[in-house]
C-alpha positions as CSV (number, residue, x, y, z in Angstrom):
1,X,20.2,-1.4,-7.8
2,X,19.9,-5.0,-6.0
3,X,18.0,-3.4,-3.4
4,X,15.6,-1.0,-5.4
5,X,14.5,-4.5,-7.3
6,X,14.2,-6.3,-3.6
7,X,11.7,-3.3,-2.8
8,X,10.3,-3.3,-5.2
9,X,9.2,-7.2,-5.5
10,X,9.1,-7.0,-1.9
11,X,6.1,-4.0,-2.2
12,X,4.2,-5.8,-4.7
13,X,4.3,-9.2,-2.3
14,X,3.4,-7.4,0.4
15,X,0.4,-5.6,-2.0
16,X,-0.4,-8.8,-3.5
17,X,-0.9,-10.3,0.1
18,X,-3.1,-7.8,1.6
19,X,-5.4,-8.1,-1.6
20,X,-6.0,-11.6,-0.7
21,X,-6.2,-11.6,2.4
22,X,-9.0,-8.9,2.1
23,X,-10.3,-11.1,-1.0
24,X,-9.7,-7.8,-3.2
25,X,-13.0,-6.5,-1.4
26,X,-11.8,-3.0,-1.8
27,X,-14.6,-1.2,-1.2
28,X,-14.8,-3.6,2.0
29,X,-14.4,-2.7,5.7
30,X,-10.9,-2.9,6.3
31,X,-9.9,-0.7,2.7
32,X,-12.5,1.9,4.0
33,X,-10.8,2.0,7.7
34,X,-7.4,2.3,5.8
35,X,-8.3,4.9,3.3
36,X,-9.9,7.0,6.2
37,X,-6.8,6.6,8.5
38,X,-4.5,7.5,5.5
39,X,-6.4,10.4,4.7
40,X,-8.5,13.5,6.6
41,X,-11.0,12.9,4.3
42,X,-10.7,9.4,2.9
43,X,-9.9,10.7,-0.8
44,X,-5.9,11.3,-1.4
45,X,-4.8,14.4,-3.1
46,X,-5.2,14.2,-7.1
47,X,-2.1,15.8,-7.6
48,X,1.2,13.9,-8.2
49,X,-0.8,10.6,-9.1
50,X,-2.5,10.4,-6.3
51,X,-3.9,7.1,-4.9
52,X,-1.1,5.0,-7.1
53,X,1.7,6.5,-5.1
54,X,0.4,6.5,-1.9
55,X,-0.5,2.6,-2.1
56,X,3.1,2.2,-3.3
57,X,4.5,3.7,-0.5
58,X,2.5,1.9,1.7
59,X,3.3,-1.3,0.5
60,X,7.1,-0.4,0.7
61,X,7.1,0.5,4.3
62,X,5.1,-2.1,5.0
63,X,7.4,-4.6,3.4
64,X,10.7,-3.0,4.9
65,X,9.1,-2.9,8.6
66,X,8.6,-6.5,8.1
67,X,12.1,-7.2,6.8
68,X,13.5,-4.6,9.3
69,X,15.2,-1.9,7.1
């Protein structure tokens, strides 16, 4: 349970730290690189919530590669 809450601080950090570093210019070059990498088409699926997942997945394994788990 200790560790779900780390994650989960830990992906909202990690989330909260690209957005200022990008200066929450999300229609900007590097969100539009990353959405395009992420997906074929640069639009995720609409099923199963979609864009909201994916970011939080994303901002999970970003924070446990940088923690090293």
């Amino acid at each position: 349970m200790i560790r779900w809450i780390l994650d989960l601080v830990g992906t909202i950090w990690v989330l909260a730290t690209l957005g200022w570093v990008s200066r929450f210019r999300l229609r900007g070059a590097y969100w539009s690189w990353r959405m395009h990498t992420a997906f074929a088409d640069g639009i995720p699926e609409a099923k199963e919530h979609g864009l909201f997942r994916s970011v939080f997945e994303y901002g999970r394994w970003a924070w446990r590669i940088r923690r090293l788990r």
